[in-house]
C-alpha positions, -999 to 999 in steps of 0.1 A, spaced: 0 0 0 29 24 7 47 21 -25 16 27 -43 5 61 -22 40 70 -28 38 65 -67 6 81 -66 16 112 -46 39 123 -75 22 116 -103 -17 126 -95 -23 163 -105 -31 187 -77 -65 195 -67 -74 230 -60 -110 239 -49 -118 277 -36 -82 286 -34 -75 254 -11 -54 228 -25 -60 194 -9 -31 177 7 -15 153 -17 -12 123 1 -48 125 9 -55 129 -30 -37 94 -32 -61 82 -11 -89 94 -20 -82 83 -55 -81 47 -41 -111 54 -21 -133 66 -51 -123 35 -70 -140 11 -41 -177 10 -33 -190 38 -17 -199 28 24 -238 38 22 -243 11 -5 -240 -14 21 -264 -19 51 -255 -9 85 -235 -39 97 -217 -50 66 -206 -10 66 -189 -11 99 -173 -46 86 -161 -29 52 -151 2 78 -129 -11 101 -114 -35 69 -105 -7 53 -88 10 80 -67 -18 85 -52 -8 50 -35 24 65 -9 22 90 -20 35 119 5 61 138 25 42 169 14 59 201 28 38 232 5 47 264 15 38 298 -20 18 305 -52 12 284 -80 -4 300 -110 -14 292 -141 -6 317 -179 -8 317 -197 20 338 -234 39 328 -243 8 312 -218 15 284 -183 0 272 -156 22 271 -118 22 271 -97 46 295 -63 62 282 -36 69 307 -7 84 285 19 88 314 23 69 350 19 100 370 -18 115 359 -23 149 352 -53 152 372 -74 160 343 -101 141 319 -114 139 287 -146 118 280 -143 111 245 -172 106 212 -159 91 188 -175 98 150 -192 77 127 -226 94 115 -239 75 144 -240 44 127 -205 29 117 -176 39 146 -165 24 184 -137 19 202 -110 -1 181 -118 25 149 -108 54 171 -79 37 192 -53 54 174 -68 92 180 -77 87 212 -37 77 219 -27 108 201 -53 132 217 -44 115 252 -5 122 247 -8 160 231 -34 170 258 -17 153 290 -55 144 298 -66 105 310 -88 102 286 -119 77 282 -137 72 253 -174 57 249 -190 30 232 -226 45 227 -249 28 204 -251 30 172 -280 35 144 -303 22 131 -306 -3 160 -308 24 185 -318 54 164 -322 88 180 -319 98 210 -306 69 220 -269 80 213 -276 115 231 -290 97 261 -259 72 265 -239 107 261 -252 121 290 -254 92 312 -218 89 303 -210 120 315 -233 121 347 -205 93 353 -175 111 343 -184 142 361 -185 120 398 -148 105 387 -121 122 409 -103 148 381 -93 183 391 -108 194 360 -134 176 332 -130 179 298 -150 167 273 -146 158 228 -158 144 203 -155 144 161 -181 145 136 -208 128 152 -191 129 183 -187 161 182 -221 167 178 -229 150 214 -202 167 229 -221 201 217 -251 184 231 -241 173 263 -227 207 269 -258 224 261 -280 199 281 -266 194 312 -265 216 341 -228 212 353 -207 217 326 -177 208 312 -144 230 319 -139 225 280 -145 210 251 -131 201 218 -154 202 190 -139 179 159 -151 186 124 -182 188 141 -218 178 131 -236 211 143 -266 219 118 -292 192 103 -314 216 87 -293 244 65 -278 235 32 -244 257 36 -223 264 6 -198 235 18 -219 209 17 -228 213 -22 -192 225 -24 -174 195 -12 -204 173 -19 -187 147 -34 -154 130 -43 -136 141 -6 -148 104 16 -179 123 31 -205 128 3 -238 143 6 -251 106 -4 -235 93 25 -243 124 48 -280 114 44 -274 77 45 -264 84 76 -292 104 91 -316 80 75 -306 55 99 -303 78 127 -332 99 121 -365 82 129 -391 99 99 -409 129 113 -386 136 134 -376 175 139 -342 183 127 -347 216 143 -347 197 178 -315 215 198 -303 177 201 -301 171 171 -286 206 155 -271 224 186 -263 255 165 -299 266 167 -300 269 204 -309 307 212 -286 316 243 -250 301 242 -235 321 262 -233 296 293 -210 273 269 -176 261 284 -148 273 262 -140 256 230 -114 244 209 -127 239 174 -111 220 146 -125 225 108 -113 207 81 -113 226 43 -126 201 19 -153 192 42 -191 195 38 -196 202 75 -167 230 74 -197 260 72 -218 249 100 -181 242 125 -171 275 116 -211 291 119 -209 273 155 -176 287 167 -189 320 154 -224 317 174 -199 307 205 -177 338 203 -205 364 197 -223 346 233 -190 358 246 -177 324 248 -136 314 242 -135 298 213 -99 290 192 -106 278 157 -83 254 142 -87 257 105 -69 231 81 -74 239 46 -58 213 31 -79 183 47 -107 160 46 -136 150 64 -129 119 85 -83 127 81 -84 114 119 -86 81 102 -57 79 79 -31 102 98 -7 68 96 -6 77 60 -10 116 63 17 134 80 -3 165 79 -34 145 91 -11 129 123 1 171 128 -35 186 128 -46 159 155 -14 166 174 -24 203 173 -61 194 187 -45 178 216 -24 206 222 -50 227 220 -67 213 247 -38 211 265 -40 248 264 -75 247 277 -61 233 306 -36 257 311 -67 284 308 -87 266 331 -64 256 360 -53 296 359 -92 303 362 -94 280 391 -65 300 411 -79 335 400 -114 322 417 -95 309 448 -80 339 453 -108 362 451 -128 339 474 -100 336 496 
């Protein structure tokens, strides 16, 4: 596979879209990608078969952890990361992404390592169900009893993630719950189920996440009738953010969900809420799952982690400043 991404890298022309040009080894992908069948030809189980096959195609960054566990709490699966012997202190409850029906645990092993490492957080990730077995709000519900849990276990501070989908609930489960998270990071997140935006008939298809598979994906998640408008479904259209932890939010260019990340971080900041936006031009939707093969893929996720690192930083300074003035 490596010899023929590297053949590929050099002799594919460049793709430009907007005044973006897509990262090249991530157009040698893609054009082996485009040449398979697409994932929302299949149904549901044989997709997450033909998912995790395919990620076993890319090599998948080595990140060495000091323990990984696996654990079963709030009636869910889940997998705790401890990236050093001495913890930090802090947590990171962890979505994973999917379109809430392909996704778990072993497809998102090799982010979770990097985002434990880059953030210094013990982080634990969650193995909510999936479409259309458990279709909405089954997957919101698991995501707040998940962090009900999470919020009792001894950190100093609580952070909480997610991508795509998973970013989605961690949006949620901010918005829903009255103790909230010191921050989170939002993931190429899934924000808006209801406006068309300009990326996603821009980047509609050809870049992994097509339009055809965007509503594959809500089809199965969606029951019919149901109101897209609902705050659980798009958080963006909740009125007052302003009570929102601080965010770090990663966009990716060539991404249909890029409009409604960036409209969320925007809504965030005008509520007077932190918010750093991470843009990367030059990727994909889903370029969490082939940073093996991506430098620039395995860089931007190393940057998220950072990212919430600083978060920390922000938050245990806010911790001493309220001390202080209560003191």
């Amino acid at each position: 596979m490596q010899w023929l991404l590297t053949i590929l890298r050099w002799v594919l022309p460049a793709t430009e879209v907007d005044g973006q040009r897509l990262d090249q080894d991530l157009r040698a992908l893609l054009f082996l990608s485009n040449k398979r069948r697409s994932l929302e030809t299949y149904e549901p189980p044989d997709a997450r078969i033909r998912a995790l096959k395919s990620q076993k195609l890319i090599p998948r960054p080595h990140v060495p952890m000091h323990a990984v566990t696996e654990l079963h709490a709030a009636g869910l699966a889940m997998r705790r990361y401890q990236p050093t012997p001495k913890p930090s202190g802090d947590g990171l409850l962890y979505f994973h992404g999917g379109g809430f029906v392909v996704g778990g645990l072993e497809s998102h092993d090799h982010l979770c390592r990097v985002l434990a490492k880059e953030s210094g957080c013990e982080l634990i990730a969650v193995d909510y169900r999936l479409a259309p077995e458990h279709p909405f709000p089954a997957a919101v519900n698991d995501a707040l009893a998940a962090w009900q849990w999470f919020q009792n276990e001894p950190f100093a501070r609580h952070f909480i993630g997610g991508d795509s989908a998973g970013g989605n609930l961690t949006a949620v489960v901010c918005q829903q719950t009255e103790t909230k998270p010191d921050a989170q990071l939002l993931i190429y997140p899934a924000t808006d189920a209801v406006t068309i935006r300009p990326s996603r008939t821009t980047f509609s298809d050809g870049f992994l996440y097509t339009g055809a598979m965007s509503n594959w994906f809500k089809k199965h998640y969606l029951p019919e009738g149901t109101d897209r408008n609902d705050e659980r479904i798009s958080p963006f259209y909740r009125t007052d953010v302003s009570d929102q932890p601080p965010a770090h939010v990663l966009v990716a260019g060539f991404d249909i969900l890029h409009d409604e990340g960036v409209a969320y971080a925007e809504k965030l900041k005008q509520a007077g809420v932190p918010v750093t936006v991470q843009s990367e031009p030059s990727l994909i939707h889903g370029f969490t799952q082939v940073a093996g093969a991506c430098p620039a893929a395995l860089r931007a996720i190393q940057d998220a982690g950072r990212g919430l690192r600083n978060l920390r930083t922000e938050a245990r300074a806010t911790t001493k400043s309220t001390e202080r003035n209560m003191a």
